[in-house]
Structures are given as structure tokens and as C-alpha cells.
C-alpha positions in Angstrom: 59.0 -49.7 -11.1 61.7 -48.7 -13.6 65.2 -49.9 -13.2 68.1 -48.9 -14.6 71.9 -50.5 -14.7 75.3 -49.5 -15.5 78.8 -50.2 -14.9 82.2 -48.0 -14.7 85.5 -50.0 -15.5 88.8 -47.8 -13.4 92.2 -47.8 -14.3 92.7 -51.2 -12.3 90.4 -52.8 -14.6 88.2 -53.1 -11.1 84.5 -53.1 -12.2 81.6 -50.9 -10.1 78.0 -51.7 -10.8 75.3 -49.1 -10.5 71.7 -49.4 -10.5 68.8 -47.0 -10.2 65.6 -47.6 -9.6 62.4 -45.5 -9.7 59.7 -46.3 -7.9 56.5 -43.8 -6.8 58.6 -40.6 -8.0 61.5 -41.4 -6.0 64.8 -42.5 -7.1 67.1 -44.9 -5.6 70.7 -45.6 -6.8 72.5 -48.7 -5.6 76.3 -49.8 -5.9 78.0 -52.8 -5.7 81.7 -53.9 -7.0 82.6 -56.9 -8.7 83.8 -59.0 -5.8 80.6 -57.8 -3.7 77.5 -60.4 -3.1 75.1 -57.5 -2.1 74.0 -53.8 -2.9 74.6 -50.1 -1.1 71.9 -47.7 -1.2 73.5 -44.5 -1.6 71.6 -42.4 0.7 72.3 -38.9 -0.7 73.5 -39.2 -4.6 76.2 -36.8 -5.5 76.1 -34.9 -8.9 78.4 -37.0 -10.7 75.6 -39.9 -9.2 73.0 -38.0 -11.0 75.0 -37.2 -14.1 76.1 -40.8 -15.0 72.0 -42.0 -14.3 71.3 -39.2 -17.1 73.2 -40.2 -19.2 72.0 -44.0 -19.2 68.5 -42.7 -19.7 69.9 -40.1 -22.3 70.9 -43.1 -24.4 68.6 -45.6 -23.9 65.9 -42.7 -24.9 67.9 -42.3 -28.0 67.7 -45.7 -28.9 63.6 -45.5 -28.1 63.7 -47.6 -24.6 63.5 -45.3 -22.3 60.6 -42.3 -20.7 61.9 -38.5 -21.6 60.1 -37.5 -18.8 62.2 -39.4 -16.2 64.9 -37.2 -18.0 63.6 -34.0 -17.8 63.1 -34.5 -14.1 66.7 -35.2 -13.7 67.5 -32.1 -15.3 65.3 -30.0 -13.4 67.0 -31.6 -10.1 70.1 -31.1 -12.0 68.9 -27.2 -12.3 69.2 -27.8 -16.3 67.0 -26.6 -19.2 64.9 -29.4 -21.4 67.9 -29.4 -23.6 70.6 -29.7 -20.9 71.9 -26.3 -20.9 72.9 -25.1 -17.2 70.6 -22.5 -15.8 
């Protein structure tokens, strides 16, 4: 199993934890805010869901710690090229 974490500051200064992990082919993203002791599942991820876990694998493959495979099967879901061009 793979996991993956991030976190989005808003304007409040209000912090939202994200974490993805990949188990058996399947993804599964989780939230949580600051003041929260537990996780959400997010049962059907939205784009901008998809997007943002892209990006965290974009950049930790950049900086050789992470699989380029996971990320072009994101961007097939994401009905992108290899390169990240739209189809």
C-alpha cells in the first residue's frame, strides 16, 4: 500500500489534510481538518480531488520518490495524454 499526504491552507488560515492511499489498484482519498480527531472517506472524488493527488505524485516523482505509473493512471482517469495534455 502506497500512501500519500497533503494539506491546503484557505484564506482563514484554517488547515485541510488530505490523504490518499493506494491499495490493490484502487484509490482512496481521505480528509480531515485541523480541529478533527478522525478521517472522511470521500466516496466519489471530484476532479479538483484527482487534480491536487496528481500533483503530489507529480512532484514527489520529480524529486525520484514516487511510481510514474501511478501517474499515468491518473491521467488516463483524468482522460489526459502521458504528458498531461487534455484529450
Amino acid at each position: 500500500m502506497e500512501r500519500h499526504e497533503w494539506h491546503i491552507t484557505d484564506s482563514e488560515e484554517e488547515h485541510e489534510y488530505w490523504r490518499a492511499n493506494h491499495h490493490a489498484g484502487r484509490w482512496t482519498i481521505m480528509t480531515k481538518s485541523h480541529s478533527d480527531d478522525h478521517w472522511v472517506t470521500i466516496k466519489e472524488p471530484t476532479t479538483e480531488h484527482w487534480e491536487a493527488l496528481r500533483e503530489v505524485l507529480w512532484k514527489k516523482y520529480q524529486r525520484k520518490r514516487g511510481n510514474y505509473k501511478l501517474i499515468k493512471k491518473l491521467d488516463q482517469k483524468l482522460g489526459r495524454t502521458p504528458d498531461g495534455q487534455d484529450l
